[in-house]
TORNU-956548 format. One record per residue (C-alpha): x, y, z; residue number from 1; chain. Coordinates in steps of 0.25 Angstrom, whole numbers, plus 5000, padded with zeros to 4 digits. Layout:
N
<pt><x>X</x><y>Y</y><z>Z</z><num>NUM</num><cadena>A</cadena></pt>
...
END
This chain:
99
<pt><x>5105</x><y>4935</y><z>5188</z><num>1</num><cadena>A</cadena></pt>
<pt><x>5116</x><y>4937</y><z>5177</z><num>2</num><cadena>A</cadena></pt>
<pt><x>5106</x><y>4930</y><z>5169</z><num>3</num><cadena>A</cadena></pt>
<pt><x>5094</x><y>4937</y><z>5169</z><num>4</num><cadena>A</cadena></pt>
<pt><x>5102</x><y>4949</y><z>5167</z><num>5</num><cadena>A</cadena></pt>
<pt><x>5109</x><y>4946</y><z>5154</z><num>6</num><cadena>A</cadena></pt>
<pt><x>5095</x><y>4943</y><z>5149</z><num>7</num><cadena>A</cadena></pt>
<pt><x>5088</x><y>4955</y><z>5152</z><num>8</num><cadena>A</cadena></pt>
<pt><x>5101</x><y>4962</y><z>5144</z><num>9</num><cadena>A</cadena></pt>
<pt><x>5099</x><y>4953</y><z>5133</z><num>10</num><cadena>A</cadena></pt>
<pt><x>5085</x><y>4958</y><z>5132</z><num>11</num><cadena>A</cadena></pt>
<pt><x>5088</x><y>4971</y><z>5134</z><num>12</num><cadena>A</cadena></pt>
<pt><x>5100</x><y>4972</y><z>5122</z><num>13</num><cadena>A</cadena></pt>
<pt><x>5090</x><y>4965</y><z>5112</z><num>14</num><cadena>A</cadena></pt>
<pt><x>5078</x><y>4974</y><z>5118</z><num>15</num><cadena>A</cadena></pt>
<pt><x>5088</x><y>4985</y><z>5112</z><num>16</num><cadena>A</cadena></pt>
<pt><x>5093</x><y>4979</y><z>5101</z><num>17</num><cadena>A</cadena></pt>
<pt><x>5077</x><y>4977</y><z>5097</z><num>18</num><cadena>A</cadena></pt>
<pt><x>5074</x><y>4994</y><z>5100</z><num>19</num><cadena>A</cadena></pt>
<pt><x>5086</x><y>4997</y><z>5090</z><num>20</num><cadena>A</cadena></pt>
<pt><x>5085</x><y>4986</y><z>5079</z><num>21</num><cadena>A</cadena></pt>
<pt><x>5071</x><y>4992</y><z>5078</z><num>22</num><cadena>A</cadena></pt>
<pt><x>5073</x><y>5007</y><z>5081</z><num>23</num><cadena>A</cadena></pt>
<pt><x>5084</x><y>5004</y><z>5070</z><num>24</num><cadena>A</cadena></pt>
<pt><x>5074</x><y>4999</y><z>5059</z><num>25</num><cadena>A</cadena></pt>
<pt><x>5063</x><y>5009</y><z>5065</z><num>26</num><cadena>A</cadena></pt>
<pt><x>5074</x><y>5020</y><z>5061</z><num>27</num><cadena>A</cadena></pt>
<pt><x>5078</x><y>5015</y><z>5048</z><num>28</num><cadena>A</cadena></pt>
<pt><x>5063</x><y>5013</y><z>5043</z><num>29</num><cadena>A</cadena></pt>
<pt><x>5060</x><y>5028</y><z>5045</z><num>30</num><cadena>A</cadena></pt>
<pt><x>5073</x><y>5034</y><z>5043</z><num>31</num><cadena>A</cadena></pt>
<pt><x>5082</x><y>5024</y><z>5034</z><num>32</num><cadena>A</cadena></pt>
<pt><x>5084</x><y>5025</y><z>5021</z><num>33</num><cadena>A</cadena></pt>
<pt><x>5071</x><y>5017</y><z>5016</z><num>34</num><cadena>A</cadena></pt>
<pt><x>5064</x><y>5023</y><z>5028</z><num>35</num><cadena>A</cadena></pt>
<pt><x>5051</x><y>5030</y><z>5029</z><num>36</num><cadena>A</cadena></pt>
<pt><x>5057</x><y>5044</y><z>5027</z><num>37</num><cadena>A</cadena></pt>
<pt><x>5066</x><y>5040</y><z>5017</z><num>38</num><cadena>A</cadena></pt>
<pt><x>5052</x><y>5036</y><z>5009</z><num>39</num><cadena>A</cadena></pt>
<pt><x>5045</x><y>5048</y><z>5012</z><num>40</num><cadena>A</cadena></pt>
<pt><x>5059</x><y>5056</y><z>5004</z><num>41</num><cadena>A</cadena></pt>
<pt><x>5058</x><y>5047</y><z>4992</z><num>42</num><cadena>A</cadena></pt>
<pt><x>5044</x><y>5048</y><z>4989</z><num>43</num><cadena>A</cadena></pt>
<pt><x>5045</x><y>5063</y><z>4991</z><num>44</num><cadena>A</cadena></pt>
<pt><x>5057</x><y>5063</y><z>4983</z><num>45</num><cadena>A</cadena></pt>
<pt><x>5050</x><y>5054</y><z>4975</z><num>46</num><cadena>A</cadena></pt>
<pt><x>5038</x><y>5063</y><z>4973</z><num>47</num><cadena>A</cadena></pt>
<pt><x>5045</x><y>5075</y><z>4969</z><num>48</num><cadena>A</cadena></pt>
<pt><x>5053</x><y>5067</y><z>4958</z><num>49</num><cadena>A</cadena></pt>
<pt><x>5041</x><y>5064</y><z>4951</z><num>50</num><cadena>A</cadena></pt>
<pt><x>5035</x><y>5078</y><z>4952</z><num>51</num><cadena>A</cadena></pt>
<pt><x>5048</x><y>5082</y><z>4944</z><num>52</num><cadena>A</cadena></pt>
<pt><x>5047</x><y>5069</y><z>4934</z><num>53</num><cadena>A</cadena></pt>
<pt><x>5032</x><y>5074</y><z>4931</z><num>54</num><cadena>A</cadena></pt>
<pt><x>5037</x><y>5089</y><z>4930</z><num>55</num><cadena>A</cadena></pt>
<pt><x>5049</x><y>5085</y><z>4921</z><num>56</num><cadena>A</cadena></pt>
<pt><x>5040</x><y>5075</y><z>4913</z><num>57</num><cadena>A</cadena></pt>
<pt><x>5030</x><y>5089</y><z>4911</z><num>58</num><cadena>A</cadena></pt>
<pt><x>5042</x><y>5097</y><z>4905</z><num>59</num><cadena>A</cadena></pt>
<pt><x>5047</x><y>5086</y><z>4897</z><num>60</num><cadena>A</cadena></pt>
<pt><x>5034</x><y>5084</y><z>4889</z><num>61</num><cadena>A</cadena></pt>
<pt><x>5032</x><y>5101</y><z>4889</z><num>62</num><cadena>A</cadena></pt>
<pt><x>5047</x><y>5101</y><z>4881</z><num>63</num><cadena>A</cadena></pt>
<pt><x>5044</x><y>5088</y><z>4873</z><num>64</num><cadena>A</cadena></pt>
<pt><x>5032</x><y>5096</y><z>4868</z><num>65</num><cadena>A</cadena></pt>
<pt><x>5038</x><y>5109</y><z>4864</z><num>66</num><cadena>A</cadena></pt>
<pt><x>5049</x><y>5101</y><z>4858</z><num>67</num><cadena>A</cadena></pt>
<pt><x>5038</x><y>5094</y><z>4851</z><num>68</num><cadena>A</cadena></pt>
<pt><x>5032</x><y>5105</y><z>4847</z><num>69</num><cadena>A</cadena></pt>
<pt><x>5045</x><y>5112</y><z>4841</z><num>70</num><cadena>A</cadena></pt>
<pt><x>5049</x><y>5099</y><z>4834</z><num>71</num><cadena>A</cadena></pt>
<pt><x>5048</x><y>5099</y><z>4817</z><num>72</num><cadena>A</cadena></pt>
<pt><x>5037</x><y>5090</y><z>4818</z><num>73</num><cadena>A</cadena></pt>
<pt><x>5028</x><y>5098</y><z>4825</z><num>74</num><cadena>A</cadena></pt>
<pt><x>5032</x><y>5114</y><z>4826</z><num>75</num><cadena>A</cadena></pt>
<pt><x>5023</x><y>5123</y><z>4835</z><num>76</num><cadena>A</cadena></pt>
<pt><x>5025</x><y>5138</y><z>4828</z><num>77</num><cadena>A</cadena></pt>
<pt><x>5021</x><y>5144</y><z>4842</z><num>78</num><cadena>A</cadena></pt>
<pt><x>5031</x><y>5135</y><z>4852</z><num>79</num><cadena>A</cadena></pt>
<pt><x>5043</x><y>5139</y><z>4841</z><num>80</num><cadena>A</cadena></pt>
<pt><x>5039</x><y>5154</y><z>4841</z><num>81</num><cadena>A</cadena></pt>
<pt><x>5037</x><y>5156</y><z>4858</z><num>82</num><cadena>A</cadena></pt>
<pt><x>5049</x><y>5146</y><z>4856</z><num>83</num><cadena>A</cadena></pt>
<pt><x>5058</x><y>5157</y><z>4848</z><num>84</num><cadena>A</cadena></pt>
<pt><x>5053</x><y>5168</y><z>4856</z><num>85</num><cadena>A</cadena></pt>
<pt><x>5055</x><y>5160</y><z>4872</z><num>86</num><cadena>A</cadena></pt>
<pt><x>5071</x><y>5157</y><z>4866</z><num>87</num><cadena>A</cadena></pt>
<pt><x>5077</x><y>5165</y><z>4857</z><num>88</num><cadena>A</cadena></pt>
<pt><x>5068</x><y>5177</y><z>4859</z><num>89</num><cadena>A</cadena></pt>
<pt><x>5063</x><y>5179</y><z>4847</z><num>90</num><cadena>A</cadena></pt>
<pt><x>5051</x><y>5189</y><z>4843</z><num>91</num><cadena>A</cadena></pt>
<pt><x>5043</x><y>5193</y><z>4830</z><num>92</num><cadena>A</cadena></pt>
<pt><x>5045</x><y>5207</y><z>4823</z><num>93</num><cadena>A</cadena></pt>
<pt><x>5033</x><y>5212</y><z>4828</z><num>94</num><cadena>A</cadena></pt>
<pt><x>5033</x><y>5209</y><z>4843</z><num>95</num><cadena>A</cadena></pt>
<pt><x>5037</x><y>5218</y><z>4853</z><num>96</num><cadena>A</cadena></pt>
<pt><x>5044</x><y>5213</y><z>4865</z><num>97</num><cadena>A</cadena></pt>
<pt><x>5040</x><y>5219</y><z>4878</z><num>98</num><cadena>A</cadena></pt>
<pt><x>5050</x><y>5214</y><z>4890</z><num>99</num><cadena>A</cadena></pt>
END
């Protein structure tokens, strides 16, 4: 009789060893570091980083174009005049300001 019990305990402890090791690596898979919600973060992170780098990439070529434009090879009279009026407040003689 002795027997037949220690058996049915030694499948019992590797029956629960079995539901841990895979409720374990169940938990790990969806919660670890490299799980499911750890991949739906980074590729939301991810997503908003390249709406930025597309946003910055925009504003980067609108100032290389102004700078371009204000350069010596090519001078636009009418980005330097909103220019001198947007920064140092500058006006013409016959202008009236109206604030």
């Amino acid at each position: 009789m002795a027997v037949q019990n220690r058996r049915g305990l030694g499948g019992v402890i590797y029956l629960v060893l079995a539901v841990f090791a895979g409720s374990y690596f169940t938990f790990a898979a969806v919660q670890g570091d490299y799980g499911t919600f750890a991949r739906v973060a980074i590729h939301a992170e991810a997503a908003t980083l390249t709406e930025e780098r597309d946003r910055l990439a925009a504003e980067l070529a609108e100032m290389q174009n102004l700078t371009r434009r204000l350069s010596d090879e090519f001078l636009d009279l009418d980005l330097l005049d909103q220019q001198t009026r947007d920064v140092l407040g500058y006006m013409r003689a016959d202008e009236i300001a109206i604030r």
